[in-house]
N, C-alpha and C positions, 0 to 999 in steps of 0.2 A: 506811664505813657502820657505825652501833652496833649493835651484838648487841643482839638481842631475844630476850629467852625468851618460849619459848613456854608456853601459858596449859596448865597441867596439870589435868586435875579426876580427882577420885577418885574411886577404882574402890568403896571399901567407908566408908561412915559408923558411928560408933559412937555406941550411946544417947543419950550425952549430945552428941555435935553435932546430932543430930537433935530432942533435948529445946531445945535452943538455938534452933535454926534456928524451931521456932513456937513459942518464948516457952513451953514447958511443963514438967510434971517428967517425971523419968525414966520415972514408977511410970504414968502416963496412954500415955507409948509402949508399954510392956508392955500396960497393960490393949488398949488397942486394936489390938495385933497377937495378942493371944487373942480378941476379937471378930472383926475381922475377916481371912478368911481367905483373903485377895489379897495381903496382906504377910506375907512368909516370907524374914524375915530367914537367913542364913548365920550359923553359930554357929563359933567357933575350938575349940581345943582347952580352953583355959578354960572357952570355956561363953559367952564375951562376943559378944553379938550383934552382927553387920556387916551394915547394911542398904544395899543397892543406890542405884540411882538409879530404878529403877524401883519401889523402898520408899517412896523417897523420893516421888516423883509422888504415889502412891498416897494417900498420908499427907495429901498438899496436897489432895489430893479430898476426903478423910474429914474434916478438916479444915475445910475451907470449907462442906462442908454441917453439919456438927455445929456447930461453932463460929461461920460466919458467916451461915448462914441459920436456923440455931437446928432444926435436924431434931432427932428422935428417935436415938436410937443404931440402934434396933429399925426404925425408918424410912430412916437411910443405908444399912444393912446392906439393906435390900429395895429401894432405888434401884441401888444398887450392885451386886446380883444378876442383879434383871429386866432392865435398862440400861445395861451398865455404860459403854459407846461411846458414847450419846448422853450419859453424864453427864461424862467426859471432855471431849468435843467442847464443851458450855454453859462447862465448868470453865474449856478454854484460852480459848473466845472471852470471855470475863468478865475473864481476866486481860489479855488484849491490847488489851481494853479500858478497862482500869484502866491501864494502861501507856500507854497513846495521852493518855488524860487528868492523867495525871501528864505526861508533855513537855511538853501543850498550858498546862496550870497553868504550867511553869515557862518556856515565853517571855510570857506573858504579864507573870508578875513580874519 
């Protein structure tokens, strides 16, 4: 039987994989972890910021309403406050439905 490794994921992301991961710069994750105050990133002894997976989530929130539905900064920040579970909850079923529709595209072609 072949050895498999198994699937590691990590415990801390730095800036720039998190700059990576949505196409941005560094200087837009700083700005929006001084904005909003649900991402609180872990800092090392350097001072270089280690964001979670729950930064991470959070970020894909902020993210998709600023960037994909075109909010206000001033407006996710008050969605994100008053609601932050039901904005979650629209967030994952949006994406598992973009995910459903991405497989369904690819038998069809």
């Amino acid at each position: 039987m072949p050895y498999k490794e198994a699937k590691v994921e990590k415990l801390y992301y730095s800036i720039g994989e998190v700059a990576k991961m949505f196409d941005v710069n560094t200087s837009l994750i700083r700005f929006w972890e001084k904005e909003f105050d649900i991402i609180k990133p872990k800092k090392n002894k350097k001072g270089n910021r280690l964001f979670t997976k729950t930064d991470i989530d959070n970020f894909h929130i902020i993210f998709h309403l600023v960037k994909e539905q075109g909010m206000t900064l001033k407006g996710a920040k008050k969605k994100m406050k008053e609601n932050k579970e039901d904005t979650e909850h629209n967030f994952k079923i949006i994406r598992s439905l973009e995910n459903i529709k991405g497989m369904l595209t690819d038998l069809v072609s």
